[in-house]
C-alpha positions as CSV (number, residue, x, y, z in Angstrom):
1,X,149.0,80.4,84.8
2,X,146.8,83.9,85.7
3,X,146.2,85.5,82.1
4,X,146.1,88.9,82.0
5,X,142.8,90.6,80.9
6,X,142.5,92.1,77.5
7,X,143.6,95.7,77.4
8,X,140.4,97.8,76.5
9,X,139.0,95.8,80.5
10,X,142.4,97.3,81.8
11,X,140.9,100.7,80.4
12,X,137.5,99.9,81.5
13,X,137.9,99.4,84.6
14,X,140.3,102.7,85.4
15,X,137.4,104.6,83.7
16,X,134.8,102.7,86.1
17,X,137.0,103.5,88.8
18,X,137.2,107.0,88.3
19,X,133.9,107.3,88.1
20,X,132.7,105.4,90.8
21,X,135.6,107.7,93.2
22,X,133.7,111.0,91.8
23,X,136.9,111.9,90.5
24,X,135.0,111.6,87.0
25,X,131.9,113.5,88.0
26,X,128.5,113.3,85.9
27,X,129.0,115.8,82.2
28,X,132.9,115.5,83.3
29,X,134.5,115.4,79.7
30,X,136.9,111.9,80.2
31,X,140.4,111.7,78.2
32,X,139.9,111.3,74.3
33,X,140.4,108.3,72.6
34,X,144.3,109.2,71.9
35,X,145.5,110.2,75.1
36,X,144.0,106.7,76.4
37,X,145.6,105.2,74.3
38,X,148.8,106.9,74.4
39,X,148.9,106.5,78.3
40,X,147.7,102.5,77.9
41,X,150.1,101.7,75.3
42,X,147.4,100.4,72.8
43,X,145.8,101.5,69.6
44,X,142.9,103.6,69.7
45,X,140.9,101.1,68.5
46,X,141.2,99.2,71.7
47,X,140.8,102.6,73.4
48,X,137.7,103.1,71.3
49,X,136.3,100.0,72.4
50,X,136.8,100.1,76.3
51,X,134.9,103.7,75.7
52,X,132.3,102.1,73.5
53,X,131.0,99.4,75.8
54,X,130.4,102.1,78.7
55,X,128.9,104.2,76.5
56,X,126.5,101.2,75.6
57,X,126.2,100.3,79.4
58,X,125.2,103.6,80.5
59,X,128.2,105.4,82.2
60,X,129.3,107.5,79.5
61,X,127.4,109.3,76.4
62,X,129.0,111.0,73.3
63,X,128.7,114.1,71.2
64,X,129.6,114.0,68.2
65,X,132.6,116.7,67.1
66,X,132.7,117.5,70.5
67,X,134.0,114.6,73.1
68,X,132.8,111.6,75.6
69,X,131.2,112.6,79.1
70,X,130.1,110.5,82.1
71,X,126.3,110.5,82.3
72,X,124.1,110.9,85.1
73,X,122.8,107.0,85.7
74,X,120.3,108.0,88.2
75,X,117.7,105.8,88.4
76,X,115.0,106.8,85.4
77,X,111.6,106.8,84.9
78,X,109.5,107.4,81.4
79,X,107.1,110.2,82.7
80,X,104.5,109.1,79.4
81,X,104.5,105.7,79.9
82,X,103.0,103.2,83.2
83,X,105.8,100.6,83.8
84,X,106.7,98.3,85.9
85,X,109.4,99.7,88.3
86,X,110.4,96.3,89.3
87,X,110.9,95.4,85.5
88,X,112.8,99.3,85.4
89,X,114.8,98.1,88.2
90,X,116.1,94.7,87.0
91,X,116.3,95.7,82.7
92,X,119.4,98.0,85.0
93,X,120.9,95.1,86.0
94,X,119.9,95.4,89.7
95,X,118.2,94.0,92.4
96,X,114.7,94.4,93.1
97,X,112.3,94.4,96.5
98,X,109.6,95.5,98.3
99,X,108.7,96.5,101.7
100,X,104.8,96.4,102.3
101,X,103.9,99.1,105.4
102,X,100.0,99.2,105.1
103,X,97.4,97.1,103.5
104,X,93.9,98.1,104.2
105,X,90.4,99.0,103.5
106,X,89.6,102.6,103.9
107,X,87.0,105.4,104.1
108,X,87.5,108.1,101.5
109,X,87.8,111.3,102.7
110,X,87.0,114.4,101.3
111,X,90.7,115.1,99.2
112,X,91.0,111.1,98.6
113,X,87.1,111.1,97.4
114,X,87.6,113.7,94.9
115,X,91.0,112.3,93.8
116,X,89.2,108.7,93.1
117,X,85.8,110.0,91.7
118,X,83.3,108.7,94.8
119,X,81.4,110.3,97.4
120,X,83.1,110.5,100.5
121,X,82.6,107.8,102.7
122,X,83.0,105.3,99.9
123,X,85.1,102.3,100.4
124,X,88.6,102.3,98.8
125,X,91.7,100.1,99.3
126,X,94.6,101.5,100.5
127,X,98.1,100.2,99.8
128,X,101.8,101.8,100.7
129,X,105.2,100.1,99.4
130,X,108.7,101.3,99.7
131,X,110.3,100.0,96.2
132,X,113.9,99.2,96.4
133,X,116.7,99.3,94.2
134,X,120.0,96.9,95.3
135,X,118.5,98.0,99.2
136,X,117.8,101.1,98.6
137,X,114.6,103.1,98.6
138,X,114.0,104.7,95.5
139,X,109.8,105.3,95.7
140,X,107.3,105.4,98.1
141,X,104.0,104.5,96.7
142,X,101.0,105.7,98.0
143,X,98.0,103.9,96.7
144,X,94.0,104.1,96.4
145,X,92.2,101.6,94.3
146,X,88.7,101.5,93.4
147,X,87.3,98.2,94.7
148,X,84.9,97.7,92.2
149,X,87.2,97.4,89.4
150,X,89.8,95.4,91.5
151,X,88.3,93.4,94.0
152,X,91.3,91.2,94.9
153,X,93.8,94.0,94.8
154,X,94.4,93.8,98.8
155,X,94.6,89.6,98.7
156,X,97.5,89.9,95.8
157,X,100.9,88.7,97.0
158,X,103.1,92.3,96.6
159,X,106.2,90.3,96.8
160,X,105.4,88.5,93.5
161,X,103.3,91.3,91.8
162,X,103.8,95.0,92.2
163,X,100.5,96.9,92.3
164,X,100.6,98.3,88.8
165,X,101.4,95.0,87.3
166,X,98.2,93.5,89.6
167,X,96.3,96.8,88.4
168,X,97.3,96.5,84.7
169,X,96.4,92.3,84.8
170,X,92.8,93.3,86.0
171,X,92.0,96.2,83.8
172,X,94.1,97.4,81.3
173,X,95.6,101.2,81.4
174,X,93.6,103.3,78.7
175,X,94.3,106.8,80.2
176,X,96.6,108.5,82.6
177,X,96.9,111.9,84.4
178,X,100.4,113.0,86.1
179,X,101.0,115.7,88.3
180,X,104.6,116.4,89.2
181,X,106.8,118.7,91.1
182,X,109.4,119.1,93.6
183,X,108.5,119.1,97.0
184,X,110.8,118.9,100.4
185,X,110.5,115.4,102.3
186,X,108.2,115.1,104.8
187,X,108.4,113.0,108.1
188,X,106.9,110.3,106.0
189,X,109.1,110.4,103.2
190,X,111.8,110.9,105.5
191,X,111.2,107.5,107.4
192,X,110.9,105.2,104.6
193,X,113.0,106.7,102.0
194,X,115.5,107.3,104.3
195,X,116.3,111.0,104.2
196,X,116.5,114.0,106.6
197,X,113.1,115.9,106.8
198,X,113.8,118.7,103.9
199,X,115.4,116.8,101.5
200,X,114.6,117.4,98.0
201,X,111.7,114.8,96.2
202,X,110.2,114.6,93.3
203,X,106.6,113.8,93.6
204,X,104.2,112.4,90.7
205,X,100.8,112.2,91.3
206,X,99.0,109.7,89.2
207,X,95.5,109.1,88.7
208,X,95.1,106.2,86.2
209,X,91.8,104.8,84.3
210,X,90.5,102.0,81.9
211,X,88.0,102.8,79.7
212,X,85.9,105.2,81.4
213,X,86.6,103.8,84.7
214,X,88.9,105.4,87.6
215,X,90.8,102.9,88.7
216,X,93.3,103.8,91.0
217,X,95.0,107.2,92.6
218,X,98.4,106.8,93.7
219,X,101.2,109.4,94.8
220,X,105.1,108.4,94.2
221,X,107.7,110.2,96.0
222,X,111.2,109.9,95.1
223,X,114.5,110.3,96.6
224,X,115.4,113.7,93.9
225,X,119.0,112.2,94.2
226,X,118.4,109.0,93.2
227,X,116.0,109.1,90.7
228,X,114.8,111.1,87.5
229,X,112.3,111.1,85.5
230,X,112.2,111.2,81.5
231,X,109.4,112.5,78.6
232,X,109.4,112.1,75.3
233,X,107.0,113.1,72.4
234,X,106.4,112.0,69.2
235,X,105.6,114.3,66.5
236,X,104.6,114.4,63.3
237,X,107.3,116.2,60.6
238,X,107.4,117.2,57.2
């Protein structure tokens, strides 16, 4: 005998579903608990529920006095903080790869030298990953790492370990420098990200050291549809 699921799914999943259509579109104010209810034939308790587990699961957020409203569950990255995407990418609930396109020793040039630090014609290693999110790009890293501080950086296995967490097990992150704005996609970004030439990006340029060392330069583009970026500051009150 098929049992029926419990009502506040049976609201669930209409809400999913509306949402998922674009019928519900991100900030879209969905029905209050009491129409929900009135239209499911339950109490608003099981209403409140069905709307209380998507809030907790990221599809909806609440203001208080005011009503419920789809958020925007883009994928999101804390500006402040160095973390693993491919820990972001599965703490969603989704599945994470890798695509390695070049892994190499290099000559720094005259932008990459003053980026990293060296005189030009110093040695660097040179790394670019698309990261993907369920099969879809979401950042193109672009990497330089010091090899004195990293030696076996271009010998790691990048399926396993993602640079930062290879970077972060050889010398811990004591400082950090972001630079980030909006730029168009180039023919680069384009081809591995998967977008027409033009499209909106978000670009961070990150320059990252331990101690007083420079380790590693790297610039992250990201598709400005499918991925945001967050910041948040503590401060001291009264």
């Amino acid at each position: 005998m098929n049992r029926q699921p419990p009502r506040y799914q049976v609201i669930k999943q209409y809400l999913l579903e509306q949402i998922q259509r674009g019928d519900f579109p991100v900030d879209h104010q969905i029905p209050p608990e009491e129409t929900l209810a009135t239209t499911f034939g339950v109490s608003r308790m099981t209403a409140n529920k069905a709307i209380r587990d998507l809030v907790q699961e990221g599809y909806l957020w609440r203001q208080s006095g005011i009503g419920t409203f789809v958020a925007d569950r883009r994928s999101e990255s804390p500006l402040v903080e160095i973390n693993n995407i491919a820990d972001e990418v599965r703490g969603r609930g989704h599945a994470y790869a890798n695509r390695v396109i070049v892994r190499e020793a290099v000559v720094a040039d005259d932008e990459i030298a003053m980026r990293m630090g060296v005189k030009v014609g110093s040695q660097l290693f040179h790394s670019r990953l698309v990261h993907l999110e369920d099969g879809m790009p979401i950042q193109l890293e672009i990497r330089y790492v010091n090899p004195r501080w990293v030696p076996g950086y271009l010998d790691a296995d990048f399926e396993r370990q993602t640079p930062n967490e290879i970077l972060v097990a050889a010398c811990p992150i004591s400082d950090m420098e972001h630079i980030v704005e909006a730029v168009p996609a180039d023919a680069l970004a384009s081809r591995f990200l998967e977008l027409e030439v033009g499209t909106p990006c978000l670009s961070v340029r990150r320059r990252t050291w331990s101690k007083d060392r420079l380790i590693s330069y790297a610039h992250l583009l990201h598709p400005g549809d499918r991925y945001k970026l967050r910041s948040m500051a503590h401060t001291g009150g009264r």
